[in-house]
NUTILO-472265 format. One record per residue: residue number from 1; residue in one letter; x, y, z of N, C-alpha, C, O in turn. Coordinates in steps of 0.05 Angstrom, whole numbers. Example, Ala and Ser with C-alpha at 12.3 -4.5 7.8 and 13.67 -1.06 7.14 Angstrom:
2
1  A  264  -114  156  246  -90  156  264  -66  156  285  -66  169;
2  S  257  -45  142  273  -21  143  258  1  157  268  23  161;
//
This chain:
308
1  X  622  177  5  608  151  4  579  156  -3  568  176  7;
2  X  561  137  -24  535  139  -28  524  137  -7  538  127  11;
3  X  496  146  1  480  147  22  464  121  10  454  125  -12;
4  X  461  105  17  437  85  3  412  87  24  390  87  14;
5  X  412  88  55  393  86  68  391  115  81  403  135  72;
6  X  374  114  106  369  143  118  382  132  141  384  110  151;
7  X  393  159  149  415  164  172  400  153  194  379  142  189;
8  X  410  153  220  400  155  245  404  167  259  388  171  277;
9  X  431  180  257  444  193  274  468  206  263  479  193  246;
10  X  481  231  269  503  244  265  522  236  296  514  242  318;
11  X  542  223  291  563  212  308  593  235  307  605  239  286;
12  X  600  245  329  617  268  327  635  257  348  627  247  368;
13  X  657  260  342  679  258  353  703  286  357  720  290  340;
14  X  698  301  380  715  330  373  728  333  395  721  333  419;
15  X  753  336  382  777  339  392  786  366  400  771  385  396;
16  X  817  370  414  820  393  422  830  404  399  828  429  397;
17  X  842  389  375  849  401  349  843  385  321  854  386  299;
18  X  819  366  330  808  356  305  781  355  314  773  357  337;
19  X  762  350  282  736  341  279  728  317  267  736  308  245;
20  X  716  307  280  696  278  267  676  272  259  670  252  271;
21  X  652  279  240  636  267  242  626  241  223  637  238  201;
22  X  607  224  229  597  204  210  569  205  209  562  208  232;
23  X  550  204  196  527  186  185  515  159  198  518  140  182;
24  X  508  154  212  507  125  222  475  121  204  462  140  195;
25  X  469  94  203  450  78  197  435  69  224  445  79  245;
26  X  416  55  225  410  44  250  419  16  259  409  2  277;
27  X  444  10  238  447  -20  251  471  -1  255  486  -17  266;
28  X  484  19  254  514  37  262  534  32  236  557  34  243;
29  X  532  26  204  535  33  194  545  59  179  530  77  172;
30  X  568  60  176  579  86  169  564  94  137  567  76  120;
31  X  550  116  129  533  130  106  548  145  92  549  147  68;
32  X  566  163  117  580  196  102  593  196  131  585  187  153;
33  X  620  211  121  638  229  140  643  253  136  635  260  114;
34  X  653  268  148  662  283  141  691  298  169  683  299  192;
35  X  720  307  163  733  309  177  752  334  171  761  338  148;
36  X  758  351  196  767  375  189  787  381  216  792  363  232;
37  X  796  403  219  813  413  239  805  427  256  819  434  275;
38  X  779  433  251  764  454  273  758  437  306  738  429  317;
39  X  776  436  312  779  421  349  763  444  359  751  464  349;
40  X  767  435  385  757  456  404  771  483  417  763  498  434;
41  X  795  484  402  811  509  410  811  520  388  823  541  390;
42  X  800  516  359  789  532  335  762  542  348  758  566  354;
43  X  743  523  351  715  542  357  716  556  372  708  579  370;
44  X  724  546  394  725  567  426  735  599  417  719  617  416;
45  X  763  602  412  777  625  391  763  648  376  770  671  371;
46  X  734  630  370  712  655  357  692  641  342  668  643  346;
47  X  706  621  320  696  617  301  665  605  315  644  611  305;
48  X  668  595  331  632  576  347  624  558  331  625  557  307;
49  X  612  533  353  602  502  343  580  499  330  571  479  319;
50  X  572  518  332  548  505  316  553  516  289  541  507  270;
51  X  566  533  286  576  535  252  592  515  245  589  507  222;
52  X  608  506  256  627  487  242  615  458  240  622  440  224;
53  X  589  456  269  582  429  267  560  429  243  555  407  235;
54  X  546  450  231  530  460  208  550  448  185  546  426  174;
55  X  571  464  181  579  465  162  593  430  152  596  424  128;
56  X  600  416  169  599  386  163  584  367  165  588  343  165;
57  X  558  384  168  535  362  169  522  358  137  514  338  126;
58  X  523  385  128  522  395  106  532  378  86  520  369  67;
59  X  566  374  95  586  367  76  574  342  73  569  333  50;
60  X  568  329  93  560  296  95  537  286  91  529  263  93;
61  X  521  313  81  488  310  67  475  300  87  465  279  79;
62  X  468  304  111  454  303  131  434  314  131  438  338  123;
63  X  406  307  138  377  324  146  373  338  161  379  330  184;
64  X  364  359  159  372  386  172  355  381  201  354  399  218;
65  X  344  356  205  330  353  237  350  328  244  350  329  268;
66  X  363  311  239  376  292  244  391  296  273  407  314  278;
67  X  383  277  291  395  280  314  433  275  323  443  255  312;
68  X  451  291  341  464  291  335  489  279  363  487  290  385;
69  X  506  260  360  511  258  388  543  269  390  552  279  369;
70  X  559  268  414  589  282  411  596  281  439  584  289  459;
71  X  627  265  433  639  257  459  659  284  444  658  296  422;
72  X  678  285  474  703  284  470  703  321  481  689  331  499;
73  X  727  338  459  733  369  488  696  391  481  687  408  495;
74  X  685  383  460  652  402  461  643  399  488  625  414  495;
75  X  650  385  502  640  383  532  651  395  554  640  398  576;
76  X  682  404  544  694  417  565  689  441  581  668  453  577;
77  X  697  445  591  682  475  604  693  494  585  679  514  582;
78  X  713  491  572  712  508  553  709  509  523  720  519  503;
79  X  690  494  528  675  482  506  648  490  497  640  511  508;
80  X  631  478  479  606  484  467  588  494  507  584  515  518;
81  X  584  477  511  560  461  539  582  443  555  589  421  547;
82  X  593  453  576  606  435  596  587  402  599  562  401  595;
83  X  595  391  602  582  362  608  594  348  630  607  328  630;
84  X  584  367  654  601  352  681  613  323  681  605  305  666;
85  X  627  321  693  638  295  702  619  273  712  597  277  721;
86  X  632  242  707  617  232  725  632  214  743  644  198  728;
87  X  636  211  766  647  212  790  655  181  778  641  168  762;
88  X  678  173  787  696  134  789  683  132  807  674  151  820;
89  X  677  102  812  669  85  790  653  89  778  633  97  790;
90  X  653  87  749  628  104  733  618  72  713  633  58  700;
91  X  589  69  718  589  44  700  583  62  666  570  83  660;
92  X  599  43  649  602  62  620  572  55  601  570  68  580;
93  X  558  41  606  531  39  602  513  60  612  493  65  599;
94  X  519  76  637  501  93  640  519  121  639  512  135  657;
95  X  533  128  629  541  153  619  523  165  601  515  188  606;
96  X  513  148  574  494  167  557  467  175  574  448  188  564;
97  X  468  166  600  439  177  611  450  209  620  435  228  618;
98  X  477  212  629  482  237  640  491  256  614  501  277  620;
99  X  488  250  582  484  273  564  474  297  572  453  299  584;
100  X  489  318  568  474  351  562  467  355  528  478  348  507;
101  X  437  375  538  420  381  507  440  409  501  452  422  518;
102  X  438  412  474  447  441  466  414  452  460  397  442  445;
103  X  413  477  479  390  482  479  377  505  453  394  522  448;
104  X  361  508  444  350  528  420  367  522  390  372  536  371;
105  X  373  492  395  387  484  372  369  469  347  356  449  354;
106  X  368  479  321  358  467  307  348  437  307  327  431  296;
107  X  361  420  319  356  394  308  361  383  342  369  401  357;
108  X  359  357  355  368  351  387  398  342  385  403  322  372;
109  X  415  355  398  447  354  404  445  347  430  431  357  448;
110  X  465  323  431  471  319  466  500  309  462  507  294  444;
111  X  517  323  483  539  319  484  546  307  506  537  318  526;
112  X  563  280  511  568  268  533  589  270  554  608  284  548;
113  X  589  259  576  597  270  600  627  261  590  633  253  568;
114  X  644  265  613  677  252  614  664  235  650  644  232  665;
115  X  693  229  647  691  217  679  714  230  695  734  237  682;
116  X  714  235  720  739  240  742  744  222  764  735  199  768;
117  X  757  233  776  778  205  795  768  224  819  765  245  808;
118  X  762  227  839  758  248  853  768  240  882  754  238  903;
119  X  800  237  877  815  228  898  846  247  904  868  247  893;
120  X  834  260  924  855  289  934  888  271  929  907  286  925;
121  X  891  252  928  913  245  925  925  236  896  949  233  892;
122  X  907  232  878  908  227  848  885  239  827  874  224  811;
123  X  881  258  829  854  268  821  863  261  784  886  259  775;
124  X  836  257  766  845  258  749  816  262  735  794  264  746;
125  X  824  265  702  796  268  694  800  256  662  823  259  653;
126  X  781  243  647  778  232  624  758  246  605  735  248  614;
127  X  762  258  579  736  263  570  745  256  529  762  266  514;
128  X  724  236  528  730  222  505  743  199  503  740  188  481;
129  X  756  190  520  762  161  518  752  145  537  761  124  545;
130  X  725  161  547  707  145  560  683  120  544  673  99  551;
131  X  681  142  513  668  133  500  678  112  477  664  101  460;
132  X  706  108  482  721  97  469  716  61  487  712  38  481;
133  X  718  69  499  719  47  523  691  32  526  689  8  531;
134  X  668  50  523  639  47  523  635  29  485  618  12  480;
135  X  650  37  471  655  25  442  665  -11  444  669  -27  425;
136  X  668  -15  473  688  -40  471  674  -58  495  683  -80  502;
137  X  653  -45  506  654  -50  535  651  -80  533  666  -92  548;
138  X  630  -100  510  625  -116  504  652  -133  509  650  -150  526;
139  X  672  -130  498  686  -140  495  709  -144  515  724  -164  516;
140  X  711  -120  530  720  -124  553  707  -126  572  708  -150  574;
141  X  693  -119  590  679  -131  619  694  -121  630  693  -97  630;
142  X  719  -134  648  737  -121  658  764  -131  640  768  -151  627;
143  X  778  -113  644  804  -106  629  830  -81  642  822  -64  657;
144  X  845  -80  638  863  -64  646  875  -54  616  890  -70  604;
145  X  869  -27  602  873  -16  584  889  8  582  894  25  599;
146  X  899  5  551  922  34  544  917  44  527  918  35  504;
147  X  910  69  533  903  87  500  924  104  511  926  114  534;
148  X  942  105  484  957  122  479  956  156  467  937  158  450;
149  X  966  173  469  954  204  457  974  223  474  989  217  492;
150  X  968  250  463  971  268  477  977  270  505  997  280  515;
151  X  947  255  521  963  246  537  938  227  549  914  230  553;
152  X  962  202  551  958  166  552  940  166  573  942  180  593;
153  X  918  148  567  903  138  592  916  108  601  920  92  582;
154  X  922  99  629  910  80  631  894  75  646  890  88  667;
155  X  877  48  637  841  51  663  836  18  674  848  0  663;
156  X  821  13  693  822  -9  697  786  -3  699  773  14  711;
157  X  781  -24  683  742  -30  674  745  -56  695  763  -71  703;
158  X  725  -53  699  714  -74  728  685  -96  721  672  -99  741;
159  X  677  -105  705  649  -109  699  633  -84  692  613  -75  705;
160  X  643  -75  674  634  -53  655  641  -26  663  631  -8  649;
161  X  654  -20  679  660  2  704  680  9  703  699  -6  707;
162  X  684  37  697  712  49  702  728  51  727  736  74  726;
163  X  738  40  750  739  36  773  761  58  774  755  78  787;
164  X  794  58  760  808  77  765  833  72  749  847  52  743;
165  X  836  104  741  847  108  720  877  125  728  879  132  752;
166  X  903  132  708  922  145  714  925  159  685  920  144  666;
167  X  933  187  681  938  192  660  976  199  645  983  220  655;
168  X  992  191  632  1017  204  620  1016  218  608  997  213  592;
169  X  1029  245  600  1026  268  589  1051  266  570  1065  286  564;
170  X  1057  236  561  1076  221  541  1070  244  510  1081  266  508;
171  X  1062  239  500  1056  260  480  1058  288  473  1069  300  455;
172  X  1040  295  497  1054  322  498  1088  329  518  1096  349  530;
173  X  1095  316  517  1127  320  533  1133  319  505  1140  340  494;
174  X  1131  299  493  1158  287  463  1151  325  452  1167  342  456;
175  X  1126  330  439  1124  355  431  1140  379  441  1158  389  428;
176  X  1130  391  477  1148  407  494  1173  405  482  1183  422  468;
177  X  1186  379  490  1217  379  489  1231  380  470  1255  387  469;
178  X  1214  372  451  1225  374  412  1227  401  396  1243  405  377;
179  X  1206  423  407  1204  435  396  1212  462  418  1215  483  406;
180  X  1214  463  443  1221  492  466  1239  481  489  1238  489  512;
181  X  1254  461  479  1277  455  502  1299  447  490  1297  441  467;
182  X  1324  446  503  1347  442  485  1348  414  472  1370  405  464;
183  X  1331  403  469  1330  378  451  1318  379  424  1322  358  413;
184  X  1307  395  411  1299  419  392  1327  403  372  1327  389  352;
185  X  1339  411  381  1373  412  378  1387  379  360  1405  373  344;
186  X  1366  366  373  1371  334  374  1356  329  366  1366  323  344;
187  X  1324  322  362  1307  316  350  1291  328  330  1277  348  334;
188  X  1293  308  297  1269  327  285  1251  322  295  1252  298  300;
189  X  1223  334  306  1198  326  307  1177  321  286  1153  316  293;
190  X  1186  324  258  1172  309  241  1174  283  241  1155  269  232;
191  X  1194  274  248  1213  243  236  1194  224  256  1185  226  279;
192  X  1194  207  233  1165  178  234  1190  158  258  1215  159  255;
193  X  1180  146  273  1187  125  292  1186  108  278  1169  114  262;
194  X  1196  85  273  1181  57  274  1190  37  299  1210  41  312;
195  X  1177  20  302  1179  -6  321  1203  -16  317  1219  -17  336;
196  X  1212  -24  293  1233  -41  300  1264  -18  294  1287  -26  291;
197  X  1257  6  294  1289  21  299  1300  20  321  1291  26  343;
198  X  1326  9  312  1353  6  339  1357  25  366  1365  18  388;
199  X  1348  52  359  1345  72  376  1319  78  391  1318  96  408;
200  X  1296  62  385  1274  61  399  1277  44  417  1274  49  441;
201  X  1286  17  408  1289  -6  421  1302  -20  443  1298  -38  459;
202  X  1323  1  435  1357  12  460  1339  20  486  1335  8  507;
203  X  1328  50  476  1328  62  497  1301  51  509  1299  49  533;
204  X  1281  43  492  1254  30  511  1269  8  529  1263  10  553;
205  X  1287  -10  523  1295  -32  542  1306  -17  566  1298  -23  589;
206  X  1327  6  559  1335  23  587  1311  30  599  1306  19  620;
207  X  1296  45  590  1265  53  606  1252  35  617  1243  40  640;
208  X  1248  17  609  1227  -12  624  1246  -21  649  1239  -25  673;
209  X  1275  -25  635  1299  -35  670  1297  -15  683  1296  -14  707;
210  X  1298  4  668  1304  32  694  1288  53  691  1298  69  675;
211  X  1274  58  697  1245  71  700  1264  107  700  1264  123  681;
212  X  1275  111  723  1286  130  720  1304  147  699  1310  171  700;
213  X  1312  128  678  1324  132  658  1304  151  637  1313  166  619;
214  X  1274  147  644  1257  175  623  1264  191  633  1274  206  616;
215  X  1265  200  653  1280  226  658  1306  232  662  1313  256  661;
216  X  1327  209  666  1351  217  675  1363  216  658  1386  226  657;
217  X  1349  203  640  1375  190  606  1355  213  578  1352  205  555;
218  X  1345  240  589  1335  247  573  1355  265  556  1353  264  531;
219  X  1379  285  573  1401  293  567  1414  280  541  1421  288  519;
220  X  1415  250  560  1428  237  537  1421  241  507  1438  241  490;
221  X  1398  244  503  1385  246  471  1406  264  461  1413  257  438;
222  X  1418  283  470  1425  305  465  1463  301  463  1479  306  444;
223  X  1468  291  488  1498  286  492  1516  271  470  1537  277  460;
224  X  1494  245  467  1501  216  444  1509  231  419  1528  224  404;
225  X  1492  256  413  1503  265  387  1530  280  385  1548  280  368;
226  X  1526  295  412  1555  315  420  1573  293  414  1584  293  392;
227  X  1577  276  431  1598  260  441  1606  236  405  1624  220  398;
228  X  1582  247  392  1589  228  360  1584  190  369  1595  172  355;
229  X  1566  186  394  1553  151  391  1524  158  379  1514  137  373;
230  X  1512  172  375  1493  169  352  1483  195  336  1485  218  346;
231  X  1471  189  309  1472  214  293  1437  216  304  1419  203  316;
232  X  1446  247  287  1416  267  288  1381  246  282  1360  246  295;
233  X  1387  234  262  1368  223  253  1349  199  281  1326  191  284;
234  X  1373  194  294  1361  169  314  1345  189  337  1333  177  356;
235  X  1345  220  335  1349  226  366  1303  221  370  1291  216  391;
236  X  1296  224  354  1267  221  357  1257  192  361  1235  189  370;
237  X  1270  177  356  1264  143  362  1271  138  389  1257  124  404;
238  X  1297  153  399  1314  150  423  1296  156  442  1287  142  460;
239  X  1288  190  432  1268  204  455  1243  186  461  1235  186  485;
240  X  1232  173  447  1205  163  437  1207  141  460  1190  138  478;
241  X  1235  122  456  1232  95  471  1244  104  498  1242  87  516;
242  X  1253  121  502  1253  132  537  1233  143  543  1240  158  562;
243  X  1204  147  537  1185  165  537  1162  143  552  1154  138  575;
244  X  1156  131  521  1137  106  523  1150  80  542  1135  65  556;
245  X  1169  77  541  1185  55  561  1178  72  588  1159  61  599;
246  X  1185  91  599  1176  100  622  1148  102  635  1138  103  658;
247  X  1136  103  604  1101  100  615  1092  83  614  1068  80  620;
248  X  1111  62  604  1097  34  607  1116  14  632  1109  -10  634;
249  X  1132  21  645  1144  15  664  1127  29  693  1122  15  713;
250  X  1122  50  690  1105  66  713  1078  51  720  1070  42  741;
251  X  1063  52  683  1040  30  691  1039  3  699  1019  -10  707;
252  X  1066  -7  695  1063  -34  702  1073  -38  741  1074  -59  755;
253  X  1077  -18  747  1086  -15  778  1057  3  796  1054  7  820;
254  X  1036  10  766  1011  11  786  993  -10  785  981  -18  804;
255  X  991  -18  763  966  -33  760  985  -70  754  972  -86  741;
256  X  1005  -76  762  1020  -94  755  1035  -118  737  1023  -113  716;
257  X  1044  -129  733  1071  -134  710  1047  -165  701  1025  -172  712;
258  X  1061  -174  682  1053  -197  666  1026  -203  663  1020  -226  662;
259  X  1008  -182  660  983  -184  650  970  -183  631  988  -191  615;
260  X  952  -179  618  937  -179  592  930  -148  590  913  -140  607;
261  X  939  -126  571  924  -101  564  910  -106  544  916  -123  527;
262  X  888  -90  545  876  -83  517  892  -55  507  902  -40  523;
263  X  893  -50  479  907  -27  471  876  -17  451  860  -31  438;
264  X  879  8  457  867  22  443  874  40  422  862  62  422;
265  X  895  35  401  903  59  388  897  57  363  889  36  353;
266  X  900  79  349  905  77  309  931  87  310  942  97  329;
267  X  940  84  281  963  95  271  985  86  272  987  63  281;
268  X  1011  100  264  1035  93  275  1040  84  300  1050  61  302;
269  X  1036  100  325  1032  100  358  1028  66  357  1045  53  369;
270  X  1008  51  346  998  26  355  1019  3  364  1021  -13  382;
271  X  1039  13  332  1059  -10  334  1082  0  356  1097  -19  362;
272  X  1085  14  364  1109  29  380  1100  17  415  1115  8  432;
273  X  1066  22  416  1061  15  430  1060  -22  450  1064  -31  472;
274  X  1050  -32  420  1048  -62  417  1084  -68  424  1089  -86  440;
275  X  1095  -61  417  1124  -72  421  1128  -66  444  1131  -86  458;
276  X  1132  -34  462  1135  -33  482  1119  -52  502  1130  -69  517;
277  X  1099  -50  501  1090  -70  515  1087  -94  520  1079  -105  540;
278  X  1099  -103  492  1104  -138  504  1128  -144  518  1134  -160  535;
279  X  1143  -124  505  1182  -118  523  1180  -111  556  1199  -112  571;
280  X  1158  -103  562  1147  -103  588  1133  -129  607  1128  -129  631;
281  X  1128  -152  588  1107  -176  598  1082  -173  601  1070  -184  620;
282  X  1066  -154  577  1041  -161  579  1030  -167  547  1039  -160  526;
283  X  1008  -182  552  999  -194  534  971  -174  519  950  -167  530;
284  X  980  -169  493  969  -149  479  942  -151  464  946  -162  443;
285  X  918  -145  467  904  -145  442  896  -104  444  894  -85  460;
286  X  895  -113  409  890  -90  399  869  -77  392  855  -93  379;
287  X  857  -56  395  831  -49  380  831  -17  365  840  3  377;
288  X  824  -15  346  830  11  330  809  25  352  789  17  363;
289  X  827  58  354  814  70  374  783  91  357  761  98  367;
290  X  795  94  327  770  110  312  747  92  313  726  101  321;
291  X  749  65  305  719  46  307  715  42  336  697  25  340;
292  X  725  50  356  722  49  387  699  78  388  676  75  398;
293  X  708  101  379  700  117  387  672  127  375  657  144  383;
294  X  670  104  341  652  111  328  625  88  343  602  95  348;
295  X  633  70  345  620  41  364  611  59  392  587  65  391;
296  X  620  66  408  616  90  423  590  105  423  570  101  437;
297  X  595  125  404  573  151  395  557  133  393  539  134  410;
298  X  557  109  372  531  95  363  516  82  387  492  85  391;
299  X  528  70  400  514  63  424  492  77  439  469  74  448;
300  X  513  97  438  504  129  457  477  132  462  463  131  481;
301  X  475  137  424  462  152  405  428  123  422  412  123  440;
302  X  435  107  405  409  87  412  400  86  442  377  83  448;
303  X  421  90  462  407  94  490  394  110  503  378  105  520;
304  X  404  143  492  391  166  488  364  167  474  344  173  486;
305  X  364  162  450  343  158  442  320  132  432  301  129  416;
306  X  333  118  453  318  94  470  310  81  445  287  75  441;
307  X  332  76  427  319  51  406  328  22  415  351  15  420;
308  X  307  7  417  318  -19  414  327  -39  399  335  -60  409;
//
């Protein structure tokens, strides 16, 4: 993209196996991106952040003093600069005050905190879809929300406040079990889902009636083909809607049934999600989770460096 004005900020979004960055303007206008694979289990490995965060600042024609902000795993402890936690209830307005500087760094880098649950009986911890949430806060106030991923948050915002959250490790199971368990066998794990396939739809309705069925009817993925009631091709839709039906049956027995979520996702996931969840009784709005997370940084970015 042409640069027509001057930046304000470099907006970073880094993952445990992707990179983000953008260009912002000062009204948060996107200038330049730039996007790669170097997550945080590439840099950590050897390669190091400040070369890779160089090398796409570069790509995106950035000023070599341009200040720079970044949610998400650069904060982990095993990351660039840990960026401690910040304790539930966390109001999401004052998170960019608890930023860490990268220190002896060319230009000012602050990377922002995650949040944790810090309850011996559900401990949990968030980092990066705090700022996703901080991207929306406007819009929600309080809300009871689902970002879907690797692995699923759901959070309940209180008047701007993260009050308390649960995480599903929905994503990474479908992966585990597709690719190092005897379901390997039964599912391609390339093969695209959609919303309205017969075998997503089957088995999400078993998962939402019977909660126990994500785990007990997981065999089944496997058996249906033995036994010749469904071919190879369905077994990833099958797995998918006993997966997500179970995580959306679980959440609706914590945080409760026939309510309003906000969804936070991009991609394919959105629609899989949007369906499961109305087949559950809640009422959906959507928000793309990349302009969540870029809305986010930009925020950040102006509170940190106190523009008004």
């Amino acid at each position: 993209m042409t640069q027509t004005l001057a930046p304000f900020c470099a907006a970073v979004d880094w993952g445990t196996s992707s990179f983000r960055l953008w260009l912002l303007d000062e009204a948060g206008a996107v200038l330049a991106e730039s996007r790669g694979g170097e997550g945080m289990m590439h840099c950590a490995s050897g390669a190091g952040f400040q070369p890779v965060l160089d090398a796409h600042l570069a790509k995106a024609g950035a000023p070599a003093d341009l200040p720079v902000v970044i949610c998400g795993m650069a904060g982990a402890r095993q990351g660039w600069l840990e960026a401690p936690y910040v304790p539930a209830p966390a109001a999401l307005s004052e998170l960019p005050l608890n930023a860490v500087s990268i220190a002896d760094a060319t230009a000012d880098i602050r990377i922002l905190p995650g949040i944790s649950l810090n309850d011996a009986s559900s401990p949990n911890v968030m980092r990066g879809e705090e700022t996703q949430l901080l991207g929306t806060v406007e819009a929600l106030g309080s809300a009871l929300v689902c970002m879907p991923g690797t692995h699923s948050k759901w959070v309940r915002v209180e008047a701007g406040a993260v009050t308390r959250f649960s995480t599903f490790m929905t994503g990474e199971l479908f992966s585990v079990l597709t690719r190092h368990a005897i379901l390997q066998h039964a599912v391609d794990a390339e093969s695209v889902v959609k919303s309205d396939d017969a075998a997503f739809l089957a088995a999400l309705e078993r998962a939402i009636a019977q909660p126990d069925a994500s785990l007990s009817g997981l065999f089944g993925v496997r058996a249906a083909q033995l036994l010749g009631y469904e071919p190879r091709d369905d077994g990833a839709a099958h797995l998918s809607g006993l997966l997500i039906g179970g995580e959306v049956a679980a959440a609706r027995s914590l945080y409760g049934a026939d309510s309003a979520v906000t969804l936070i996702a991009s991609g394919g996931v959105s629609a899989l999600y949007e369906t499961a969840l109305a087949r559950a009784g809640f009422t959906v709005t959507l928000i793309d989770a990349e302009a969540a997370s870029r809305n986010g940084l930009y925020r950040s970015a102006r509170q940190i460096w106190d523009v008004k």
